[in-house]
C-alpha positions as CSV (number, residue, x, y, z in Angstrom):
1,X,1.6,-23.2,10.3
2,X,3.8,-20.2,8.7
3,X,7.1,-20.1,9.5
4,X,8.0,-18.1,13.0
5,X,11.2,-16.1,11.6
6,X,13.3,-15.8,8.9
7,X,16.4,-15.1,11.0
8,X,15.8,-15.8,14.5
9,X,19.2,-14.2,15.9
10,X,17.8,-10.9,14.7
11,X,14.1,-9.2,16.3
12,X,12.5,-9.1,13.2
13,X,9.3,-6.8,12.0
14,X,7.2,-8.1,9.3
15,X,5.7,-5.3,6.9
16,X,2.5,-5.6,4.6
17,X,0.1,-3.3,2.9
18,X,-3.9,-3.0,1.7
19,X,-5.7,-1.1,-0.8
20,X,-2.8,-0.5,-3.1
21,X,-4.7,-1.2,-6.6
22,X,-8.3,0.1,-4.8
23,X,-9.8,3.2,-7.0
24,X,-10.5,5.0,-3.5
25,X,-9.3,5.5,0.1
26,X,-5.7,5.4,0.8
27,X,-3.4,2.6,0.8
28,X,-2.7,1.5,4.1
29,X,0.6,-0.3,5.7
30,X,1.4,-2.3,8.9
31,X,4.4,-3.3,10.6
32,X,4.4,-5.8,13.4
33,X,6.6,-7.7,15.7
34,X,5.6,-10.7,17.5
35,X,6.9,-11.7,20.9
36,X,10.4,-12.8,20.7
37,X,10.5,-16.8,21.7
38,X,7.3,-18.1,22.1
39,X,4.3,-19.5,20.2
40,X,0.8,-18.2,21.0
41,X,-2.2,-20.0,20.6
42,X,-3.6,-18.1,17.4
43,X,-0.3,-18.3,15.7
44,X,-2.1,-21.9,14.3
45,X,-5.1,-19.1,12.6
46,X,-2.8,-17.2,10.9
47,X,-2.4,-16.3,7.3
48,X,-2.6,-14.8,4.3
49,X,-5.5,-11.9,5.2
50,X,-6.8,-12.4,1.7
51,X,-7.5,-16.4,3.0
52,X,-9.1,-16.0,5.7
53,X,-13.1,-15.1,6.4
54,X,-13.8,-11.2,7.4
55,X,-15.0,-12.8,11.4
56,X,-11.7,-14.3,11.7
57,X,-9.5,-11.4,10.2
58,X,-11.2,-9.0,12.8
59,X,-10.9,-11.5,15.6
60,X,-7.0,-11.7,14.9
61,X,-6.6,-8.2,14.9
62,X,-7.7,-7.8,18.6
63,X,-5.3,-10.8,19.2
64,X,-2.1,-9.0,17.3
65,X,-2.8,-5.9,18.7
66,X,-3.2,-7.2,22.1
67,X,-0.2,-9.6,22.0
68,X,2.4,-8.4,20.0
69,X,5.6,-6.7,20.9
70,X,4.9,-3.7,19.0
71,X,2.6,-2.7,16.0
72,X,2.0,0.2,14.0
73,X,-0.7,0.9,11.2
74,X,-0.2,4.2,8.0
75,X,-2.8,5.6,5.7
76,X,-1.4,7.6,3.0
77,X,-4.5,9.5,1.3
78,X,-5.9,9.6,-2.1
79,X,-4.1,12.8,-2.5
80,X,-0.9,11.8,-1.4
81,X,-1.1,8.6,-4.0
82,X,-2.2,11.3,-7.3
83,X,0.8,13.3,-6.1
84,X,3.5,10.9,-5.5
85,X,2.1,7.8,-7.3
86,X,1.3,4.8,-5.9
87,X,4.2,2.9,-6.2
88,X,6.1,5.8,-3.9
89,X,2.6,6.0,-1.5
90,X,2.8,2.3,-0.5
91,X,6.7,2.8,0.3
92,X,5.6,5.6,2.4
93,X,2.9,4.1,4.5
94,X,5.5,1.1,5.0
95,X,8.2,3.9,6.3
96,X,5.6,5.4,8.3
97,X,4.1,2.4,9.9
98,X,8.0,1.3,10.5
99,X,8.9,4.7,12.3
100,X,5.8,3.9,14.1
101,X,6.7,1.1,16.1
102,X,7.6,1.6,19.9
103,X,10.6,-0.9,19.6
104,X,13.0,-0.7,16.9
105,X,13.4,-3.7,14.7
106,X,16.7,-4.8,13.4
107,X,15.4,-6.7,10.1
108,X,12.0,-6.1,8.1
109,X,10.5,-8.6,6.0
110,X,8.8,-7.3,3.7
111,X,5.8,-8.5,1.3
112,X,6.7,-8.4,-1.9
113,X,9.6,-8.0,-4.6
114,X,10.3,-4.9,-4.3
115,X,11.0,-2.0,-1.3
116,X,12.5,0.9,-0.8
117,X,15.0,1.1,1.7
118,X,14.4,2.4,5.1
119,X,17.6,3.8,7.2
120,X,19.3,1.9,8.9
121,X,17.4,-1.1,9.2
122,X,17.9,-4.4,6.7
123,X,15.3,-5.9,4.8
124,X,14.4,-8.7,3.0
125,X,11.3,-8.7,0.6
126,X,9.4,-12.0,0.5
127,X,7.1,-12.6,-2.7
128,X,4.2,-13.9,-1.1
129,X,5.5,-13.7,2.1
130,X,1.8,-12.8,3.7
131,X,1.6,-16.8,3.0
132,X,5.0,-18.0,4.5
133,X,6.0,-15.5,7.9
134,X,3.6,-15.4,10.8
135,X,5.1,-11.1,11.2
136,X,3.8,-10.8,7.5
137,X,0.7,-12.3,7.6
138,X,-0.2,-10.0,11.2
139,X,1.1,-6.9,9.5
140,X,-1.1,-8.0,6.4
141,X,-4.4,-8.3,8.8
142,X,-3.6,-5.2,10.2
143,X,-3.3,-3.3,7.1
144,X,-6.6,-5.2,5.3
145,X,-9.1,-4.7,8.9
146,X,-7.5,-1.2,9.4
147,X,-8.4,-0.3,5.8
148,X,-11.9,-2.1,5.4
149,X,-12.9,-0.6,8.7
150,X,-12.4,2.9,7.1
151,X,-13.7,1.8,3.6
152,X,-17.4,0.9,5.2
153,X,-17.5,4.2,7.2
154,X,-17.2,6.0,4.1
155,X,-19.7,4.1,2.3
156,X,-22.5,5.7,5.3
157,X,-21.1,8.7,3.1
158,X,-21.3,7.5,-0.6
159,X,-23.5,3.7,-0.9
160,X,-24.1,4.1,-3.8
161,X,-20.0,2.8,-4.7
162,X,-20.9,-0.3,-2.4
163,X,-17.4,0.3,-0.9
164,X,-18.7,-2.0,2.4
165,X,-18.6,-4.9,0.0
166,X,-16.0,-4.0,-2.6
167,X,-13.5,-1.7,-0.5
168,X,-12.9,0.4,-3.5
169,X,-11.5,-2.1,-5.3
170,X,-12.7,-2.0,-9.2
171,X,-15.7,-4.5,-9.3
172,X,-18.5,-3.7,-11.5
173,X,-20.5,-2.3,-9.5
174,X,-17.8,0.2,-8.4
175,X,-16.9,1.2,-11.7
176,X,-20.8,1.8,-13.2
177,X,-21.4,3.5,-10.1
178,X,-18.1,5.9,-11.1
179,X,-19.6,6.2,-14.7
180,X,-23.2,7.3,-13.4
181,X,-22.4,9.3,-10.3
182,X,-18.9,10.3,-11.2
183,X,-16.1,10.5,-8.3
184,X,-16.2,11.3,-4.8
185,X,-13.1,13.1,-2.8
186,X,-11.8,10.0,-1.8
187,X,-11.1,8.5,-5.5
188,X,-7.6,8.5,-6.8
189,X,-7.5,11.0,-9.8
190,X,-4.5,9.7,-10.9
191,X,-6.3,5.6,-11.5
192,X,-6.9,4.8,-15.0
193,X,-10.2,2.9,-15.2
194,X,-11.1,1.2,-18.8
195,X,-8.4,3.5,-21.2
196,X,-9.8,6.7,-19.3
197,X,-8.6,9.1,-16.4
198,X,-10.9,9.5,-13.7
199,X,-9.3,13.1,-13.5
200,X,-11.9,13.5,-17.0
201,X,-14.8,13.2,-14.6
């Protein structure tokens, strides 16, 4: 089982995101804190979102979202990401999600090496921390159902990009389906894909 806290004098929020090297749809963050004290039954089922079967991601989602202390989802769009760049996108959504939360935390953990500071609160970032901190792991279910959810109502838009199997991420499929149909208003212009810009479509 993943680790409960990192500091458990503190009420800690853990902080994950989806879809940030996707050729579509935005990039999505969640931040999450779990009840304070206790171990819940699901806890056991938790991980890494990327480890775990589509059924089970989606049953933990009702289950974090019904159980924990607070939890907060952000979408920043495609447009967003071309202006600002991905890298600044993803520290956006995580800010957003974080201001989103009905309880303020007073540590984030954050997945990853690398985050940009958010006022006032201390953080830690946790390379592969999705795999190690029960907060993480929520946040990174939260973020990965909150995203594919969107991702296969778009494809009722555009099927022929398969984005209800891929999620915009670049399979093959997704990019000969770019070179033959070109992009849709939810691709990121500013994506290289093979040595080209998709802003040459």
């Amino acid at each position: 089982m993943l680790n409960l806290h990192y500091n458990n004098r503190v009420l800690e929020a853990g902080i994950d995101e989806a879809g940030r090297g996707c050729l579509a749809g935005p990039v999505v963050a969640a931040a999450v804190i779990l009840p304070v004290g206790k171990k819940l039954d699901w806890y056991e089922a938790l991980n890494d979102s990327k480890q775990l079967p589509e059924s089970m991601r989606d049953r933990l989602r009702t289950l974090i979202e019904q159980d924990a202390l607070s939890w907060s989802v952000a979408m920043i769009s495609p447009e967003e990401i071309d202006r600002i760049n991905i890298l600044n996108a993803t520290y956006k959504a995580m800010h957003t999600a974080i201001a989103g939360l009905k309880v303020e935390p007073e540590l984030l953990l954050i997945d990853g090496n690398r985050f940009k500071r958010y006022a006032g609160i201390d953080h830690v970032t946790i390379v592969k921390g999705d795999g190690k901190y029960l907060s993480i792991a929520a946040a990174s279910v939260l973020a990965k159902t909150h995203r594919d959810e969107l991702m296969k109502k778009l494809h009722s838009e555009f099927p022929q990009y398969a984005w209800d199997r891929n999620k915009a991420y670049g399979t093959e499929v997704h990019v000969q389906a770019i070179h033959k149909y070109g992009l849709t208003p939810h691709h990121r212009k500013s994506f290289q894909l093979k040595e080209q810009q998709l802003a040459l479509f």
